[in-house]
MILO-39125 format. One line per field, with one value per residue: residue number from 1; chain; x, y, z of N, C-alpha, C in turn. Coordinates in nm, 2 decimals. Layout:
num	(NUM|...) .
chaine	(A|...) .
npx	(X|...) .
npy	(Y|...) .
npz	(Z|...) .
capx	(X|...) .
capy	(Y|...) .
capz	(Z|...) .
cpx	(X|...) .
cpy	(Y|...) .
cpz	(Z|...) .
end
This chain:
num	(1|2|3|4|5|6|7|8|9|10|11|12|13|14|15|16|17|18|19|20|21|22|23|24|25|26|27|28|29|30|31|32|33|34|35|36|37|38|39|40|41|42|43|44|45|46|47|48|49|50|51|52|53|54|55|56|57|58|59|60|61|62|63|64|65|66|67|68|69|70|71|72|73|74|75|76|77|78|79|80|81|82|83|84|85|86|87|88|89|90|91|92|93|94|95|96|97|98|99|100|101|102|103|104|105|106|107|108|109|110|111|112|113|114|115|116|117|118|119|120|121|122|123|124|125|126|127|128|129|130|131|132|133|134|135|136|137|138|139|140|141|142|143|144|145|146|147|148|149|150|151|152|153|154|155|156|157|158|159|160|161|162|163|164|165|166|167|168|169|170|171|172|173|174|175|176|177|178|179|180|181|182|183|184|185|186|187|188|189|190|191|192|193|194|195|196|197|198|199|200|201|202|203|204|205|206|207|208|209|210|211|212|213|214|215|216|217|218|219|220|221|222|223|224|225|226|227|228|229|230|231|232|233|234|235|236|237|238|239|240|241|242|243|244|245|246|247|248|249|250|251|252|253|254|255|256|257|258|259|260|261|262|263|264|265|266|267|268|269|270|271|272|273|274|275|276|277|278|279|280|281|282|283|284) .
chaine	(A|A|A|A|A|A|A|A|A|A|A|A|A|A|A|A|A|A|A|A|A|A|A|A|A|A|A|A|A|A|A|A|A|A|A|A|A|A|A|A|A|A|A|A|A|A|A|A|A|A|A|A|A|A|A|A|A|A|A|A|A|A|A|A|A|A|A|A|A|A|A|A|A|A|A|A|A|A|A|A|A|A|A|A|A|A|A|A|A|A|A|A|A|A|A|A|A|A|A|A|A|A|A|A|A|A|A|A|A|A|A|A|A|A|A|A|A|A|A|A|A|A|A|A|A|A|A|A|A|A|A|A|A|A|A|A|A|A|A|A|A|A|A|A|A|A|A|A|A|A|A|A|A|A|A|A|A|A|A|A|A|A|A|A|A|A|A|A|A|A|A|A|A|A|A|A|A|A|A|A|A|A|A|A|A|A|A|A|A|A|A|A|A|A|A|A|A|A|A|A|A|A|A|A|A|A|A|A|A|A|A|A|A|A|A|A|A|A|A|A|A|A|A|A|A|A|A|A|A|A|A|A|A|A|A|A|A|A|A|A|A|A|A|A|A|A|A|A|A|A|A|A|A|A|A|A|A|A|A|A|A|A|A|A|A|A|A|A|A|A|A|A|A|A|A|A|A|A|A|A|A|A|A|A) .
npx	(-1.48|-1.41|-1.48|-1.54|-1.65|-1.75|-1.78|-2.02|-2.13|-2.06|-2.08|-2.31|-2.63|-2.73|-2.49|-2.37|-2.52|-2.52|-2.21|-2.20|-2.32|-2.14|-1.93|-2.02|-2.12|-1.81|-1.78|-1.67|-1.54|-1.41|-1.55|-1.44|-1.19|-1.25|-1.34|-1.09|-0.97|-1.11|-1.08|-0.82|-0.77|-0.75|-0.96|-1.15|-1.32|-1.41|-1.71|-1.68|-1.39|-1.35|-1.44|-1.28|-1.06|-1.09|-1.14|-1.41|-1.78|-1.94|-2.23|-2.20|-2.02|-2.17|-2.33|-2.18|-2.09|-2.30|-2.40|-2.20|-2.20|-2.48|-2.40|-2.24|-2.03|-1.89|-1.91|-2.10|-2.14|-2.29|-2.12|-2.14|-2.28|-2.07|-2.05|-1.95|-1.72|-1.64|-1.44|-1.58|-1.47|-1.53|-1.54|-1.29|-1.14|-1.40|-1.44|-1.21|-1.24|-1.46|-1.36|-1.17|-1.36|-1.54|-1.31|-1.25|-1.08|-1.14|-1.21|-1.22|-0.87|-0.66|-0.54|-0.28|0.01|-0.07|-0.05|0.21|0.57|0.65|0.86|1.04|1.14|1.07|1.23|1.31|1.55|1.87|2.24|2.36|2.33|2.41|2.56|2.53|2.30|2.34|2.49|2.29|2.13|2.33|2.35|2.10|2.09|2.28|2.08|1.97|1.72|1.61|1.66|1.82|2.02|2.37|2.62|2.62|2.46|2.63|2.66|2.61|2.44|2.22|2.12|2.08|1.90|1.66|1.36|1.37|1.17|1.13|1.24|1.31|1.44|1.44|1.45|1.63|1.68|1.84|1.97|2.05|1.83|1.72|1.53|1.35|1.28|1.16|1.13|1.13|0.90|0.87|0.99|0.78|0.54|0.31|0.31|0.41|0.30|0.37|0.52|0.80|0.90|1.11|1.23|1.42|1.58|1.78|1.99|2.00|1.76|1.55|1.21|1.10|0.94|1.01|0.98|0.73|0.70|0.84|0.70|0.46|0.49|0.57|0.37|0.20|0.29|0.31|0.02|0.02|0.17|0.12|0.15|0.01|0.03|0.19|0.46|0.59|0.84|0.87|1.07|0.93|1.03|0.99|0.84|0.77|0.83|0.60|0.41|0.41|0.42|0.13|-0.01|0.02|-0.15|-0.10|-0.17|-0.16|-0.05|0.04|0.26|0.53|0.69|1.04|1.15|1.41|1.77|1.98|2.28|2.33|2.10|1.70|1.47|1.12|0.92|0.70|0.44|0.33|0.15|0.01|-0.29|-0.44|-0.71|-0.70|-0.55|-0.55|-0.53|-0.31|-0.41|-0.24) .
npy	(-2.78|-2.62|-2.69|-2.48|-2.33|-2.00|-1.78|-1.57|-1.25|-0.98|-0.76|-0.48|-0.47|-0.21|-0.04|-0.11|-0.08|0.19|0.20|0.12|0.30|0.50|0.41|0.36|0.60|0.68|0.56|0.67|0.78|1.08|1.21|1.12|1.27|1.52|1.52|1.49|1.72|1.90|1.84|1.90|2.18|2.36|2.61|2.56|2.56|2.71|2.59|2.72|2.73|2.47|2.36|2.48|2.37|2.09|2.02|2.02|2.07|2.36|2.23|1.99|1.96|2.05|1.88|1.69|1.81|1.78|1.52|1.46|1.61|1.54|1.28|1.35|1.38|1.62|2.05|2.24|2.61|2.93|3.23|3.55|3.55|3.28|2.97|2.78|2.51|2.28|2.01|1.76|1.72|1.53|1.28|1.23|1.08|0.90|0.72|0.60|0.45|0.30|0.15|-0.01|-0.12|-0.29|-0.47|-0.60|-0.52|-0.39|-0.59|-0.80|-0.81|-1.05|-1.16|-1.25|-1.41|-1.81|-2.17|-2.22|-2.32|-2.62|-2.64|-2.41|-2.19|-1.81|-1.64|-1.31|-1.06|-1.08|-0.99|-1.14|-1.26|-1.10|-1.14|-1.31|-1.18|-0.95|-1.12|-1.25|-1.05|-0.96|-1.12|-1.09|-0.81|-0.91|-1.08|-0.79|-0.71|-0.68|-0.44|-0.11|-0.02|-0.12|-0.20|-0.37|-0.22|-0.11|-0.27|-0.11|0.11|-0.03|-0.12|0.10|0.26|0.05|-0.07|-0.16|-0.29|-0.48|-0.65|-0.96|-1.29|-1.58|-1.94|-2.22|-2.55|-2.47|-2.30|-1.92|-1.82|-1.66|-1.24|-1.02|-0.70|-0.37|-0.02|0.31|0.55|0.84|1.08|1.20|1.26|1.20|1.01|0.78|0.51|0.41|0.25|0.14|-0.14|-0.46|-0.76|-1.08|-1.32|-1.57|-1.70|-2.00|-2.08|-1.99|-2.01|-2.24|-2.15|-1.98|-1.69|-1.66|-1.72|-1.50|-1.27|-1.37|-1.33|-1.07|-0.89|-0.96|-0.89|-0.59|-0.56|-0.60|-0.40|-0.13|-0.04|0.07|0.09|-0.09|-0.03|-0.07|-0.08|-0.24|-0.41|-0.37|-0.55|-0.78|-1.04|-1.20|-1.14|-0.97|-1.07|-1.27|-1.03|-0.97|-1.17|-1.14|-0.95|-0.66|-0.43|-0.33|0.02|0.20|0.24|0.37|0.52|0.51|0.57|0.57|0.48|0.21|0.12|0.23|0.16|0.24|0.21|0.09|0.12|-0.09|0.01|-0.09|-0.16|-0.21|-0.21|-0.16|-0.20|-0.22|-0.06|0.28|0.59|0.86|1.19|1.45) .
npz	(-1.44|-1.17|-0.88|-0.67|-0.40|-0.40|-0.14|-0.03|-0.18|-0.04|-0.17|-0.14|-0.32|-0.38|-0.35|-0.53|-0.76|-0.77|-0.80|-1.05|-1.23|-1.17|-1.34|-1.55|-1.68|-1.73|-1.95|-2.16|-2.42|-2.43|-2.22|-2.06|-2.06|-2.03|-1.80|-1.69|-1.76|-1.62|-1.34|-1.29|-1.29|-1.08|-0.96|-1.11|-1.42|-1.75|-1.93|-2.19|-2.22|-2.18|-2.43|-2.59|-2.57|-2.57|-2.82|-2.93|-3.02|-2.89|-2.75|-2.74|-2.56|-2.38|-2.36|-2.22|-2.00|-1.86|-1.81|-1.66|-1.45|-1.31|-1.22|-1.03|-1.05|-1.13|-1.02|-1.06|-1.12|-1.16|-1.30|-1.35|-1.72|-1.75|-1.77|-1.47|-1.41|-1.19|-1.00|-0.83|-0.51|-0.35|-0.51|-0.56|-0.40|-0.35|-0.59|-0.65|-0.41|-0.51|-0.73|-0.55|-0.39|-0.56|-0.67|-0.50|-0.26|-0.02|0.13|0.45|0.60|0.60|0.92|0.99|0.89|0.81|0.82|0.95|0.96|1.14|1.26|1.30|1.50|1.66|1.84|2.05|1.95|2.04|2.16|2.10|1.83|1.62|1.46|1.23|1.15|1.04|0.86|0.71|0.63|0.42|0.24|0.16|0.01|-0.16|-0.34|-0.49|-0.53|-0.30|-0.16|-0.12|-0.03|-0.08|0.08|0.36|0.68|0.95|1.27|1.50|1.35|1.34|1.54|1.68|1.54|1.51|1.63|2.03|2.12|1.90|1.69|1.61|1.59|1.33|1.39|1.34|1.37|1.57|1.47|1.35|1.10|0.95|0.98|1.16|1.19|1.32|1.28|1.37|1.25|1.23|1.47|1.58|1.84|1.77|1.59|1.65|1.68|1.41|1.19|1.03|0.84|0.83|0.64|0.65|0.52|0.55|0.23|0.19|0.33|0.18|0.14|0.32|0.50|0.65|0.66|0.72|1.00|1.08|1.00|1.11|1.38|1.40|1.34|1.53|1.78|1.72|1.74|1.94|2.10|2.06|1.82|1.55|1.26|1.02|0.78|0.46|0.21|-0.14|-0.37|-0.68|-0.84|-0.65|-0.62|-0.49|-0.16|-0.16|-0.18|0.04|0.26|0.16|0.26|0.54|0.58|0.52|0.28|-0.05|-0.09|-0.30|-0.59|-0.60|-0.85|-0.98|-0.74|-0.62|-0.75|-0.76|-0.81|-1.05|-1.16|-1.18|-0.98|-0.92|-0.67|-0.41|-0.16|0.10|0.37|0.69|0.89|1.25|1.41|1.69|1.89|2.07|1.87|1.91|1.90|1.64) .
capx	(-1.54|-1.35|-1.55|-1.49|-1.70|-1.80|-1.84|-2.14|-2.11|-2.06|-2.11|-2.46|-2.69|-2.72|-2.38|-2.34|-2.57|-2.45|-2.08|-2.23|-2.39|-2.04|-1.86|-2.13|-2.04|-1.73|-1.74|-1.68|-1.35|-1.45|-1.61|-1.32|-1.07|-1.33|-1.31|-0.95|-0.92|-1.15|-0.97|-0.67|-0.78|-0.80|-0.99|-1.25|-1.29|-1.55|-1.75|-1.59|-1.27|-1.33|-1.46|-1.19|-0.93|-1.11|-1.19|-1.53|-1.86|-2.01|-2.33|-2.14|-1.93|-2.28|-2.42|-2.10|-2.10|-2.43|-2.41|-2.09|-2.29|-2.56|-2.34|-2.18|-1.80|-1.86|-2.02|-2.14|-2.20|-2.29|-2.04|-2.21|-2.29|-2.03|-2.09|-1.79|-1.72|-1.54|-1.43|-1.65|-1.37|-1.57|-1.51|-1.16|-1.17|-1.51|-1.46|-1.10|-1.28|-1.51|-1.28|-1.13|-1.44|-1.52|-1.24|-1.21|-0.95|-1.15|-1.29|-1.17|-0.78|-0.60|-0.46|-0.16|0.01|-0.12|0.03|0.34|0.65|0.67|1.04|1.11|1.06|1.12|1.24|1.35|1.71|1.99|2.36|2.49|2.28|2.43|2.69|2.39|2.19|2.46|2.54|2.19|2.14|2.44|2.28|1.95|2.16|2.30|1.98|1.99|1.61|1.55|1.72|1.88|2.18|2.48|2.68|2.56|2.48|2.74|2.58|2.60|2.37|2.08|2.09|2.05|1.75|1.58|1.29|1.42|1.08|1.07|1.36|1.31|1.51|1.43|1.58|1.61|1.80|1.91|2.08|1.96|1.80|1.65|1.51|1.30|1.24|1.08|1.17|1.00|0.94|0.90|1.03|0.65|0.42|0.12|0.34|0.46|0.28|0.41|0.69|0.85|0.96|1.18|1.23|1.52|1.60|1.91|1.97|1.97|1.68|1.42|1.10|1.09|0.86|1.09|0.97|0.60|0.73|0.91|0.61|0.32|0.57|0.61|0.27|0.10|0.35|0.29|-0.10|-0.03|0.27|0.06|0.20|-0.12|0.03|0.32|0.49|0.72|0.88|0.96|1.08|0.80|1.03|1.01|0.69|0.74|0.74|0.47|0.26|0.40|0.30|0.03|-0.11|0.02|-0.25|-0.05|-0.23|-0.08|-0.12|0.06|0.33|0.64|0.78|1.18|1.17|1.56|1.90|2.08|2.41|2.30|1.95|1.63|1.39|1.01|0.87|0.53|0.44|0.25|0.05|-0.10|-0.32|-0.49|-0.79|-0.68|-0.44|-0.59|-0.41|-0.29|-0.39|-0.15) .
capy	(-2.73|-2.62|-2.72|-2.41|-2.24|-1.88|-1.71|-1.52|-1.17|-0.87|-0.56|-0.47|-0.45|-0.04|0.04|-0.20|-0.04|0.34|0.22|0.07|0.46|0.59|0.35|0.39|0.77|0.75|0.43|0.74|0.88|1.23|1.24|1.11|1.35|1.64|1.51|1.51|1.82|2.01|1.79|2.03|2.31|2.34|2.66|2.58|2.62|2.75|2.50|2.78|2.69|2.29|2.30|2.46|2.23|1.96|2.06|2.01|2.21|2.39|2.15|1.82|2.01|2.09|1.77|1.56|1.84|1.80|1.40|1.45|1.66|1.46|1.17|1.42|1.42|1.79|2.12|2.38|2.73|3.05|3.38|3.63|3.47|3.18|2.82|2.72|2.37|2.24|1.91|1.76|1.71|1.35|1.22|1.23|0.95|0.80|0.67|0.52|0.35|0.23|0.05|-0.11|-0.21|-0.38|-0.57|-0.69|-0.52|-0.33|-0.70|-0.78|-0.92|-1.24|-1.12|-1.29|-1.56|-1.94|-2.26|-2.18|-2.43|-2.65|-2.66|-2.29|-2.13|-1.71|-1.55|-1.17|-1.05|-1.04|-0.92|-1.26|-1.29|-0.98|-1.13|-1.40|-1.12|-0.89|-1.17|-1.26|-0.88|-0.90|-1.23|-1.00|-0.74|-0.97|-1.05|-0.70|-0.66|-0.70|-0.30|0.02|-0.05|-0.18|-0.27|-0.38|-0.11|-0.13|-0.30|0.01|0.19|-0.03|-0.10|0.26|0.26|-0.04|-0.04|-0.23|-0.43|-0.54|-0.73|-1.07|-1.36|-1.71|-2.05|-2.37|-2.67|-2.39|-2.17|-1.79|-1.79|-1.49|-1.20|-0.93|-0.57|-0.26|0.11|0.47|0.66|0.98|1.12|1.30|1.16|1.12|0.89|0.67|0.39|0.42|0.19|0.09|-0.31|-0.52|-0.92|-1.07|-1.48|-1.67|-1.77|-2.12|-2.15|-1.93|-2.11|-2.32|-2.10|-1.86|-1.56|-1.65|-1.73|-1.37|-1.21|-1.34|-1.26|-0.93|-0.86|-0.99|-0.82|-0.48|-0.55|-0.56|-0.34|-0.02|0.03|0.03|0.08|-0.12|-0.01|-0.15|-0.03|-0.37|-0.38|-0.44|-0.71|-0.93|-1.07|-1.34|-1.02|-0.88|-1.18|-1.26|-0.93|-0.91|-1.26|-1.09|-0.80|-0.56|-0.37|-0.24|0.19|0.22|0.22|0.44|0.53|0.54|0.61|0.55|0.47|0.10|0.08|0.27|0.17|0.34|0.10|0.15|-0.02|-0.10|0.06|-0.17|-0.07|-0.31|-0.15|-0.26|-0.09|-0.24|0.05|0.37|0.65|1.00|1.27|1.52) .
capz	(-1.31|-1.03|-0.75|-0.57|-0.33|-0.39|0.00|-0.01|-0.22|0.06|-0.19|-0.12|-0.45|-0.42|-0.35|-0.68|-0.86|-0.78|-0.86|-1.18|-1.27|-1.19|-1.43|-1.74|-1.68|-1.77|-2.05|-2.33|-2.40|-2.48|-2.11|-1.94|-2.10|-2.02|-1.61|-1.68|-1.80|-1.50|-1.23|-1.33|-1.30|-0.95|-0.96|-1.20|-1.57|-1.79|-2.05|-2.33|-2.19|-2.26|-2.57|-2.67|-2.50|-2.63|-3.00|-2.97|-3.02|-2.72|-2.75|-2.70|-2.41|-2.25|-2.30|-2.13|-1.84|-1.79|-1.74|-1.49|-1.28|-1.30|-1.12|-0.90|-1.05|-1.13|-0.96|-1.18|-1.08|-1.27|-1.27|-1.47|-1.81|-1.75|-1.66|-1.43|-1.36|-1.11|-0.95|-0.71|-0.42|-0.32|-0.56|-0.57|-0.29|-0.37|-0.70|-0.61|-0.32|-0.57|-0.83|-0.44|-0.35|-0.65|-0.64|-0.33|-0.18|0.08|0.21|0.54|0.53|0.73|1.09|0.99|0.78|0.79|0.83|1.02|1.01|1.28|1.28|1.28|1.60|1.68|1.98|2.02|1.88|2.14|2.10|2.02|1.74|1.53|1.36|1.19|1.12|0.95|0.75|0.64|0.56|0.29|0.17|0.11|-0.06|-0.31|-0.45|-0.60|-0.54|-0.13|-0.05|-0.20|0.05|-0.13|0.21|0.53|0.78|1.08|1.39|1.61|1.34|1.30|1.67|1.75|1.44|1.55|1.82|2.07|2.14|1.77|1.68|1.62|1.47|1.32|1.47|1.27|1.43|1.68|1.37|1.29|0.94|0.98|1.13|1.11|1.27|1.32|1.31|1.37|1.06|1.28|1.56|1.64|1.91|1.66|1.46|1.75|1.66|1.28|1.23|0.89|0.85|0.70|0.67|0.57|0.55|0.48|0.12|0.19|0.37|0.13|0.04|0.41|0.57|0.77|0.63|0.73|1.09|1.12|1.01|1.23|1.49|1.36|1.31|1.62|1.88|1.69|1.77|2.12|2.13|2.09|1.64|1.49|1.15|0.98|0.67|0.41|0.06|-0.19|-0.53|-0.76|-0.89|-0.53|-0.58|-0.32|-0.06|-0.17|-0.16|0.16|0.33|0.19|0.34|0.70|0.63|0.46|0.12|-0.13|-0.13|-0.39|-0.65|-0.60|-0.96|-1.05|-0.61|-0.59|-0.78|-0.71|-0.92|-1.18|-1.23|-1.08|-0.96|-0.89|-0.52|-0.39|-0.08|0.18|0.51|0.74|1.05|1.33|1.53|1.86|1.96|2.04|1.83|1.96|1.79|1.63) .
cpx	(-1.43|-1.34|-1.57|-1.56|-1.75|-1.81|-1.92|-2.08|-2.15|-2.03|-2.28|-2.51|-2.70|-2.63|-2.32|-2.36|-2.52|-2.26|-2.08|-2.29|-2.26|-1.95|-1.95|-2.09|-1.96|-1.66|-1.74|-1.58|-1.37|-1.45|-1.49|-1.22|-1.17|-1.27|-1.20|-0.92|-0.99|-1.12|-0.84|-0.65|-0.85|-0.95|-1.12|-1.25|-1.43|-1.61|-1.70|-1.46|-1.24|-1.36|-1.38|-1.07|-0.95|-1.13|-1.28|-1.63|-1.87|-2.17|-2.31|-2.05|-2.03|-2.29|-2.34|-2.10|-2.22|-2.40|-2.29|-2.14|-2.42|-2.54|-2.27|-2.07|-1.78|-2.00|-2.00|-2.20|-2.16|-2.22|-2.08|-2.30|-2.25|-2.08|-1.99|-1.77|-1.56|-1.53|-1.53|-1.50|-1.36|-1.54|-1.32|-1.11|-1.28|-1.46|-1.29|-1.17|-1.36|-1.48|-1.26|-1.19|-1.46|-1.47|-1.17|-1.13|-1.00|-1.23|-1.19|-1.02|-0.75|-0.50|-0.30|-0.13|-0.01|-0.01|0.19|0.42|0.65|0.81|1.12|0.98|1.14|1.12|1.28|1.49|1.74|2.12|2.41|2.48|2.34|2.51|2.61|2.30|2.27|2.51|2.41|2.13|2.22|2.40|2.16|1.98|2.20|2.23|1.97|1.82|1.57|1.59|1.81|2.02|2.23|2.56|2.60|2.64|2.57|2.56|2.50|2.46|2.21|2.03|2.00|1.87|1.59|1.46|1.31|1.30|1.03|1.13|1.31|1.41|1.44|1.49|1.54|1.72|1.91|2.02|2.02|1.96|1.73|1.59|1.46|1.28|1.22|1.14|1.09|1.00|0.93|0.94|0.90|0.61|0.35|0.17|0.43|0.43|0.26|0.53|0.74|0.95|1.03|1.19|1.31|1.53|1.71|1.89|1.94|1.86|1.53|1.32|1.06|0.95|0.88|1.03|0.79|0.58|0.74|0.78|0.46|0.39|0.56|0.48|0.19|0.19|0.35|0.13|-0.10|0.10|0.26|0.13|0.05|-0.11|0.16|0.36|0.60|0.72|0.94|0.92|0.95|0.82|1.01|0.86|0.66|0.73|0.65|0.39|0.29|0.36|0.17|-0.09|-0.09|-0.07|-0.23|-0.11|-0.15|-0.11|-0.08|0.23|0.45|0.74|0.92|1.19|1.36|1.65|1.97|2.17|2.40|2.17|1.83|1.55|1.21|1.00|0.71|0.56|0.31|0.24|-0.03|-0.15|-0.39|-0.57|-0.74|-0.59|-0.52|-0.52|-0.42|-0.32|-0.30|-0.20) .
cpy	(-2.74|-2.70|-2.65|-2.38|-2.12|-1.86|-1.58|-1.37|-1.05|-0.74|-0.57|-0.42|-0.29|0.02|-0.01|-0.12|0.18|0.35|0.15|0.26|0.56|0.52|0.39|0.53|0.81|0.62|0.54|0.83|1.04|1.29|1.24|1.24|1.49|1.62|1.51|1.66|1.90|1.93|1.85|2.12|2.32|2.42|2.69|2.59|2.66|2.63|2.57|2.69|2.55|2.30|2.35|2.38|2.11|1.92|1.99|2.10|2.17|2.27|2.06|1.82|1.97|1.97|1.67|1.62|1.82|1.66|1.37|1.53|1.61|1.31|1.21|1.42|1.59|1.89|2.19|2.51|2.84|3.14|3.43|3.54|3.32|3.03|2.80|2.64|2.34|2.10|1.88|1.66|1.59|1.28|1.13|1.12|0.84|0.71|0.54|0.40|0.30|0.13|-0.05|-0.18|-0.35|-0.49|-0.64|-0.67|-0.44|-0.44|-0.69|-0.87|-0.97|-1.11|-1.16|-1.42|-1.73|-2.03|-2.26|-2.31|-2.45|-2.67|-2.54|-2.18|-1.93|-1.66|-1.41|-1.22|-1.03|-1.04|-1.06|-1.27|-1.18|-1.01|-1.25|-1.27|-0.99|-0.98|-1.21|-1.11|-0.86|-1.01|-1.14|-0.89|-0.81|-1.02|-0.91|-0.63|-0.67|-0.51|-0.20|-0.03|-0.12|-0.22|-0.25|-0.27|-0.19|-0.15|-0.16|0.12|0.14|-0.10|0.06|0.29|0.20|0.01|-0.18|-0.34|-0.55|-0.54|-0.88|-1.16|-1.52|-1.85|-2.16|-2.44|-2.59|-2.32|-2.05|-1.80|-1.74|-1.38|-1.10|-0.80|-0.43|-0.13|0.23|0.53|0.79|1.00|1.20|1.22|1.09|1.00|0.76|0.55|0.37|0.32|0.15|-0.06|-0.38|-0.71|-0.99|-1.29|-1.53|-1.71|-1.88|-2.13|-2.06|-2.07|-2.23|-2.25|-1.96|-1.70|-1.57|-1.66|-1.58|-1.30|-1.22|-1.31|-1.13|-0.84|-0.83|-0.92|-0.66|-0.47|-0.51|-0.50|-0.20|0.03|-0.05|0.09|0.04|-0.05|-0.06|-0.13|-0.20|-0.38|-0.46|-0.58|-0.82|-0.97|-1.15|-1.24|-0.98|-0.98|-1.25|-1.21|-0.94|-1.04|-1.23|-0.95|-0.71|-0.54|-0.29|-0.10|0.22|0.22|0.34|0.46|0.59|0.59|0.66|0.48|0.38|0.05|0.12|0.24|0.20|0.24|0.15|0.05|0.05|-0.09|0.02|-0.12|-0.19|-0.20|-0.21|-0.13|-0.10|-0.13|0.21|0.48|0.81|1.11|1.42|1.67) .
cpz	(-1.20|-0.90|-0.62|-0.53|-0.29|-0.22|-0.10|-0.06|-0.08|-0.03|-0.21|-0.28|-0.47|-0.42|-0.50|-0.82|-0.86|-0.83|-1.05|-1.31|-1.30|-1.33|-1.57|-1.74|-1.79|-1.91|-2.21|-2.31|-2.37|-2.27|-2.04|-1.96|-2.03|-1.85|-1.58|-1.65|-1.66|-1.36|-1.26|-1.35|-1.16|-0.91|-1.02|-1.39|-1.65|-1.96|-2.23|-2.34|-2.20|-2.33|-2.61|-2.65|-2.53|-2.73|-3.05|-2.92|-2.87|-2.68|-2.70|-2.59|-2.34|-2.26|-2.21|-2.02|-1.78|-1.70|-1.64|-1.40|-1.28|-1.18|-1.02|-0.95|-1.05|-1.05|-1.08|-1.13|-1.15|-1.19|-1.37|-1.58|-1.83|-1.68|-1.60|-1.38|-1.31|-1.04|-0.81|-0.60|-0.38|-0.41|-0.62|-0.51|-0.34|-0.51|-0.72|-0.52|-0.39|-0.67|-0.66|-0.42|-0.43|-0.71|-0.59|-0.22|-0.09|0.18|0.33|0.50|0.66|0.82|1.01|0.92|0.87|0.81|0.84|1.01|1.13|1.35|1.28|1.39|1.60|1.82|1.91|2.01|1.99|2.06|2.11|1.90|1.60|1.43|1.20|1.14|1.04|0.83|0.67|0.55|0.44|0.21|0.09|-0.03|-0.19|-0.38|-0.53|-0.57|-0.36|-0.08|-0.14|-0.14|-0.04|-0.05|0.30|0.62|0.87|1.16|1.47|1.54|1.31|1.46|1.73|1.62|1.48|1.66|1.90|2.08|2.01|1.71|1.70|1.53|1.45|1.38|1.38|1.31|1.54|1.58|1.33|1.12|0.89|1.03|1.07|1.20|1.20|1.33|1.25|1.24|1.13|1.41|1.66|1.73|1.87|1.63|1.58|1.71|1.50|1.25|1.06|0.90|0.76|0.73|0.61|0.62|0.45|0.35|0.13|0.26|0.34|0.06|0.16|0.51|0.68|0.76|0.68|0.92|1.16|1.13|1.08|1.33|1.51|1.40|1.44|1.76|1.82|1.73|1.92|2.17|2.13|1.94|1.64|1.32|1.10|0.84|0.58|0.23|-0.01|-0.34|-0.55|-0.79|-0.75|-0.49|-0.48|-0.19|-0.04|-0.13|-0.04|0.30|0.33|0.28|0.49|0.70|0.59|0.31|0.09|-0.13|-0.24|-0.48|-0.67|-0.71|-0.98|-0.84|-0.59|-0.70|-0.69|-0.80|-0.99|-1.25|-1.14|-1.10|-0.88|-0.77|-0.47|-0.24|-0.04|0.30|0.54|0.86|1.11|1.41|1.65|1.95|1.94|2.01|1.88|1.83|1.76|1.72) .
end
């Protein structure tokens, strides 16, 4: 026995039981490949047209279209003689948000990371600090898994990148051991408060807490900085990132296959998104 503490189950018994109707649905291969098959066909297709794509009779076609439009995955509407089934469009969303729910990842998440070192304070970046923060950058790089870059950018260009209000660096014993900041992913209005982030900490001093410093920094002056969405690309292999973002709030969207080319090998990265309601957003 553990001794752990369950918190109190927050998926309501009907939304349970309607994501339990969608799941039994599709617990039979035959069915799923059928919902495959008319999710790819944008246009529609005709129940002739899956049984033969699926090389089975017209009987056992009808009976699996029947029970996906029964649950809503498919519409069905007559042209002449034909049956023509098509994707139900909601679902294309719902059923995704349904696995999430289910597994917790649409519960609420942590503002920001936890038990902060007391020995590692952050101020904002200034131009003394560049030559410390260019060299922890090539530090980053030589792990092999922190960045596509193979040389550190020149000052002048991640100056001009950067947003100036979101720049920070770490301090230990009054030395920079790392630093983090922010930059636009668009040049549009809408996307003003869009920013893409990065977080970088001295070799020697990974696993102290610096990187959890940077990022409630990070995080909590983008709340009240008017970015109401962060973003950040990191090799699948740097699980210590990921599970660092994601305790500052950041979810995973998704998984970026073969994205990019570093030395000759193509690397997949997980693509994180933290947001925040407090900022009201322009619309395009």
């Amino acid at each position: 026995m553990s001794g752990m503490t369950l918190a109190p189950v927050d998926l309501p018994l009907a939304e349970a039981a309607t994501y339990a109707d969608w799941f039994s649905c599709l617990a039979e291969p035959t069915r799923v490949r059928l919902l495959h098959a008319v999710a790819t066909a944008p246009s529609g297709v005709t129940v002739g047209e899956l049984t033969e794509a699926l090389g089975i009779s017209q009987s056992t076609c009808s009976h699996h279209v029947r029970k996906l439009a029964d649950i809503g995955f498919v519409r069905l509407r007559r042209e002449r003689t034909a049956t023509i089934v098509s994707v139900n469009p909601a679902c294309c969303t719902g059923f995704p948000q349904a696995a999430d729910a289910v597994m917790g990842l649409l519960a609420p998440r942590p503002c920001c990371p936890g038990d902060l070192p007391a020995d590692v304070t952050v101020r904002p970046m200034t131009g003394d600090d560049w030559d410390a923060v260019l060299r922890i950058y090539g530090e980053g790089i030589e792990t092999g898994i922190a960045t596509f870059e193979t040389t550190v950018p020149s000052r002048e260009t991640l100056d001009a990148h950067w947003l100036p209000g979101h720049r920070w660096v770490a301090l230990l014993d009054g030395e920079v051991v790392g630093w983090t900041a922010a930059a636009p992913v668009s040049t549009r209005d809408c996307y003003a408060g869009v920013a893409e982030t990065s977080v970088y900490v001295g070799a020697a001093h990974r696993g102290r807490g610096v990187g959890k410093a940077l990022l409630h920094k990070q995080v909590t002056a983008a709340d009240r900085g008017s970015i109401w969405t962060l973003q950040t690309s990191v090799f699948t292999e740097n699980r210590t990132s990921i599970a660092l973002h994601q305790s500052a709030g950041y979810r995973t969207v998704g998984v970026r296959e073969r994205i990019a080319e570093r030395n000759g090998t193509w690397h997949d990265t997980v693509l994180l998104e933290r947001r925040t309601d407090a900022v009201e957003r322009p619309r395009c």
